[in-house]
N, C-alpha and C positions, 0 to 999 in steps of 0.2 A: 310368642306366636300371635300375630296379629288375624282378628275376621274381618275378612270384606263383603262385599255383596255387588257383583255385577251384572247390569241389568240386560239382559240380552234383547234385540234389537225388534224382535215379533211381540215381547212379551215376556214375562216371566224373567226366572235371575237363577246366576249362580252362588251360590255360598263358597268362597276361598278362604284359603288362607297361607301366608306369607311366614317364611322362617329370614333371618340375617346372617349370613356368618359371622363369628369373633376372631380368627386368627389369622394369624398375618398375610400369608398367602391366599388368598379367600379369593382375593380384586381376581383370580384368573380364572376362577370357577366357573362350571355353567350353570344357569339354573336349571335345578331337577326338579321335574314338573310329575306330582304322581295321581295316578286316573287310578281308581276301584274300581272292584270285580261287582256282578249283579249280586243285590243285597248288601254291599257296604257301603264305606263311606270315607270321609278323610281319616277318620279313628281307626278305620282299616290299617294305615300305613305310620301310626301314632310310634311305636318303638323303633321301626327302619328309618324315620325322618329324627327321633332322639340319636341316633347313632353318626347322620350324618350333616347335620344342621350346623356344628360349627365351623366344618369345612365348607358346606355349601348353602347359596340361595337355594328355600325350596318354594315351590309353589305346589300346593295342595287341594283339589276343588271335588265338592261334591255335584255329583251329576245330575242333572236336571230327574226330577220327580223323588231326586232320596236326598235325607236328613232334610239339610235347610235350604237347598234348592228347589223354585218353584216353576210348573210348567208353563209355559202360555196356556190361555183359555183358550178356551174350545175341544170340543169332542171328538176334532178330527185331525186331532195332530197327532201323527206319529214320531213315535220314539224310533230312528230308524240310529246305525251308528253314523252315520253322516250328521244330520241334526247333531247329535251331540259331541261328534270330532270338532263340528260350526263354531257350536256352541263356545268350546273350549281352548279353540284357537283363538276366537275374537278376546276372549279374556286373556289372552296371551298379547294378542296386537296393543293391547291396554294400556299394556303395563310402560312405564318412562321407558321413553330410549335409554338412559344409559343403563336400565337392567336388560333390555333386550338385545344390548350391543352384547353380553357376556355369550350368546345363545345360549339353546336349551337341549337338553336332554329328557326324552319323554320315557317316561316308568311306567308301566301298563302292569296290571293284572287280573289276567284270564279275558273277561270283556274288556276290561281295560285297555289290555294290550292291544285286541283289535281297535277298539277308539283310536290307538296312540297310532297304527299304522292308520291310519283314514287322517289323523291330522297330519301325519308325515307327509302323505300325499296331495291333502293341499297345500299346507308351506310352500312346496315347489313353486307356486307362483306367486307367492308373496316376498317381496322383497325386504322389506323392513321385519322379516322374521328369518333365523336363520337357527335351522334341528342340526344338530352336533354329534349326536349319537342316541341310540335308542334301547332301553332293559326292559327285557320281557318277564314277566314272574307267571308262569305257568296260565303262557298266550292260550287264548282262542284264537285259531288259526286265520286266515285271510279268505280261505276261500270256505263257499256257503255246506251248512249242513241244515238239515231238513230233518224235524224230530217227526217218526212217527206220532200220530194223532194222542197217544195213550203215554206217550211220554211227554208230550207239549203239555198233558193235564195235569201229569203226575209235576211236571214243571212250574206251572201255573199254580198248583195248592201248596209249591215249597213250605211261603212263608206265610201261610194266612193264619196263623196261629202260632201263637207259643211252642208249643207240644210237637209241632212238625218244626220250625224252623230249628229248634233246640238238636231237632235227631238231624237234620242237618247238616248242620252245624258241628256236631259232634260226633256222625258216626258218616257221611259223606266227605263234606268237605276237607276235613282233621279228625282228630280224634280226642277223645277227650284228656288221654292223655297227657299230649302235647299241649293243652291249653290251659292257660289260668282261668277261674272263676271270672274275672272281670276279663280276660278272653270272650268268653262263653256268652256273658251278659250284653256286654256292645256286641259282640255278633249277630246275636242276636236279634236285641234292639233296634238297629239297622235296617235290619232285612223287614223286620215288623212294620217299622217306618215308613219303609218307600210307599209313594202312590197306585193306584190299582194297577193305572197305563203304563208305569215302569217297570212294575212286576211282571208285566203280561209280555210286554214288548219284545226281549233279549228269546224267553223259548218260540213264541208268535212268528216274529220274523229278525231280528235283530242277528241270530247265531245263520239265519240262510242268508243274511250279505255276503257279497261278495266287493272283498277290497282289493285295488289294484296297486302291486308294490312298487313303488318307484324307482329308481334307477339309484344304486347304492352310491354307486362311484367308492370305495373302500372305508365307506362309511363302519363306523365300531358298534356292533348293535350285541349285547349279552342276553342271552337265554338263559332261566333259572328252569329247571321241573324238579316239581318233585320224585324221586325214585318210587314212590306210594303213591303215585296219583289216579286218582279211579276216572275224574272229572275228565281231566287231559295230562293223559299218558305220555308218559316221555318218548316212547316208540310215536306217538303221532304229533307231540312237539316238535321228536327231530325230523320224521317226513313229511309236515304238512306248515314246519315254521322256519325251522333252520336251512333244509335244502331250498327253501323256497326263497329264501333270502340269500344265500348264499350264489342261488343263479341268480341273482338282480345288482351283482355286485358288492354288495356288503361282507363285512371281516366280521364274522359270526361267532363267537365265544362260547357254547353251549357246556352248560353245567347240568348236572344232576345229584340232587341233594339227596344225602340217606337219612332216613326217617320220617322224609317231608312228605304231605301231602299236597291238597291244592289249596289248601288256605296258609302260602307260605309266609304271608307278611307276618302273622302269627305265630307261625310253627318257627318257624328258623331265618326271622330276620339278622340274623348275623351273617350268614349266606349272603343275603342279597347287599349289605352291606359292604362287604366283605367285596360282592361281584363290581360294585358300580364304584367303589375308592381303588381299584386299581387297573380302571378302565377310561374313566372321567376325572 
């Protein structure tokens, strides 16, 4: 796995990174591009990209203000999901032709997901990029929610600490259960990591965007949720992601994992594996 770092065009830079495939059939693959959820990171998606790496190119970035990505200066930059869908597309326009000729398939989780439909819907007028298909791992939906005041706070002090991020982490998101100790730890970590204005951004205003879905034309987009999800419910997956995409023209795949919560790249990455090798 190689790290890059791409400098994005206002300021500041992405932190990526690059899988190759090894077996023979690889040359017809797309490349799978995977975005994290608020408070992770590429280590997020570290055993679903083990699973799928010799079959496929992946591309993997951490989002401006977490891990090793850095924001532009200044005090008055928002983190909105547009900025960072920008962001993450330009590192896609990047990349040589002849990885881009393969296209891509965008892998979203939770905010992720909405990132990855905001990039979908720039694509459309980008010609030298071309989306393939689209997995959603327990989406944040497209259209805007608005957290009352008292939950934007209790949103906001997620991760300012050890002690909260940990119950988080392990009694929100998953469970403890379901997670190894070095689960537990980079999840941790992560969420610790991010900068103040990333933290703040996604309950502030980032989860009240609203993204506009583009025209599917029979496009193949797979839905994961978890059947346990307290974050986002599979009941408002399937009304507020799957039906939404499915009037937009898209061939919609919707799963439901048993025992999963919302930190599914953890809990039951063989699911999502499992979703994206016999769709892409």
């Amino acid at each position: 796995m190689a790290t890059s770092i791409f400098n994005l065009a206002k300021g500041g830079c992405i932190q990526y990174q690059t899988t190759k495939p090894t077996t023979t059939n690889s040359d017809i693959k797309p490349i799978l591009v995977f975005v994290h959820y608020w408070g992770g990171s590429i280590r997020t998606w570290r055993k679903v990209i083990a699973g799928l790496q010799e079959t496929y190119p992946t591309v993997a970035a951490n989002l401006p203000g977490w891990a090793g990505s850095i924001l532009p200066e200044g005090d008055g930059n928002r983190i909105t999901i547009a900025f960072q869908a920008r962001s993450v597309l330009d590192l896609l326009l990047s990349l040589p032709a002849e990885l881009k000729g393969r296209g891509f398939v965008l892998v979203g989780h939770s905010m992720g997901a909405k990132i990855c439909m905001a990039i979908a819907a720039m694509a459309v007028g980008e010609q030298s990029i071309s989306v393939k298909g689209l997995a959603f791992v327990a989406p944040a939906p497209p259209s805007p929610l608005v957290l009352p005041p008292e939950m934007q706070d209790q949103q906001r002090t997620a991760y300012n600490s050890a002690e909260s991020a940990t119950f988080t982490v392990t009694n929100i998101l998953s469970s403890r259960d379901l997670l190894t100790d070095e689960d537990v730890s980079i999840a941790v970590e992560d969420s610790l990591g991010g900068s103040k204005s990333a933290k703040e951004a996604w309950p502030l205003y980032g989860m009240g965007e609203e993204i506009m879905i583009p025209k599917g034309s029979g496009m193949d987009v797979v839905v994961v949720a978890g059947e346990d999800d307290v974050v986002e419910t599979k009941q408002r997956v399937l009304g507020e992601v799957v039906e939404k995409f499915q009037e937009r023209d898209f061939r919609v795949d919707f799963r439901t994992i048993d025992s999963g919560k919302h930190l599914l790249p953890l809990d039951r990455p063989d699911a999502i594996i499992t979703a994206i090798t016999q769709h892409f």
